[in-house]
N, C-alpha and C positions, 0 to 999 in steps of 0.2 A: 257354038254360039246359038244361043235358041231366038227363035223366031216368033214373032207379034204381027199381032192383025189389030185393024182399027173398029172397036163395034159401038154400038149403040143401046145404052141400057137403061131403063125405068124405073124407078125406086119409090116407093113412099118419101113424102118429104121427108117423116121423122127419122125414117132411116137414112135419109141422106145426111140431114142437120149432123147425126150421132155419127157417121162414117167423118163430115168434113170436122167437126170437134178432136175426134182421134186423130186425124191426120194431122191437123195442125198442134195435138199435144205431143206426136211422136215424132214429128218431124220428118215423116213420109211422105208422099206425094198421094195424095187422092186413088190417084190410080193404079197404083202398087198396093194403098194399101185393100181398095175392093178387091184385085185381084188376088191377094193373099186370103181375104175373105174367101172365096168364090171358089180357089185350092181348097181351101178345109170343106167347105161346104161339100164338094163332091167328097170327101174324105166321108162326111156322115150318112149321106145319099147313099156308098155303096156300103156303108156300117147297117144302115136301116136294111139294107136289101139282104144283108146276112142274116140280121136277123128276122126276117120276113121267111128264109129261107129256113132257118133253122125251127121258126113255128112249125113251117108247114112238115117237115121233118118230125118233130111230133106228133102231129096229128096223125100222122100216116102209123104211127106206133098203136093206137087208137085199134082195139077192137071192133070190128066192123060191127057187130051186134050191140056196141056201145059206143059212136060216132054220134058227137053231136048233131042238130040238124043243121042243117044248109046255114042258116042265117047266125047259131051262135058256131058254127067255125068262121062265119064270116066276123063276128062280133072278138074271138082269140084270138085270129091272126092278126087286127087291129090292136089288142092290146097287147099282143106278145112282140110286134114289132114297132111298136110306139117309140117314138125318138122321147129323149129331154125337152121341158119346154125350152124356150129360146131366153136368151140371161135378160135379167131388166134392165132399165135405163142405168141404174146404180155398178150394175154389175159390171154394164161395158163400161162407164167411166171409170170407175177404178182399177179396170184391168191397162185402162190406158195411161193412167196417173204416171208423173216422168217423178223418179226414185228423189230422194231425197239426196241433197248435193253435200258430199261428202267432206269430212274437214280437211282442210287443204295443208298436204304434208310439206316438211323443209326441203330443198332440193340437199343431198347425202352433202355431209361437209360443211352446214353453212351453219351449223347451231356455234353458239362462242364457244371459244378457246376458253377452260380452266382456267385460273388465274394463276400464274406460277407463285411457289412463294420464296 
């Protein structure tokens, strides 16, 4: 059974407006669905750190007689470990759009009977 704690979080309003929209298009609770947010979030934190890692793993490949200076390895490792920007207003609403409701089948057995003749 996993276990919860009670915390205290600060948000941009716009990103809250755009959190309590999705919740109430998905039919989530608020706080399920930041926290399902906040899961992935650390998912790209440690994707960014890999690849921060694997910059710097490059560089080290780097000829020492041909090493950038100081400032543009600091300027590669920024862009070699650059995340995606963050989706637009458009992006999140549509990912949260509820599916289009499906046409509603017979229950098996209930279509009429052929007509004998």
């Amino acid at each position: 059974m996993a276990s919860t704690a009670k915390v205290s979080l600060t948000m941009e309003r716009h990103a809250l407006g755009l959190a309590k929209t999705a919740a109430e298009r998905t039919g989530v609770s608020l706080s399920s669905l930041v926290s399902t947010a906040l899961e992935r979030h650390l998912a790209d934190v440690i994707a960014q750190l890999e690849r921060r890692r694997a910059a710097e793993e490059v560089m080290a490949t780097f000829p020492s007689d041909h090493l950038p200076s100081a400032q543009e390895q600091r300027e590669l490792l920024e862009l070699w470990s650059r995340a995606p920007p963050p989706p637009t207003e458009a992006e999140v609403t549509s990912a949260f759009e509820r599916p289009a409701k499906r046409a509603q089948r017979s229950a098996r057995g209930s279509r009429p009977m052929a007509r004998r003749r």
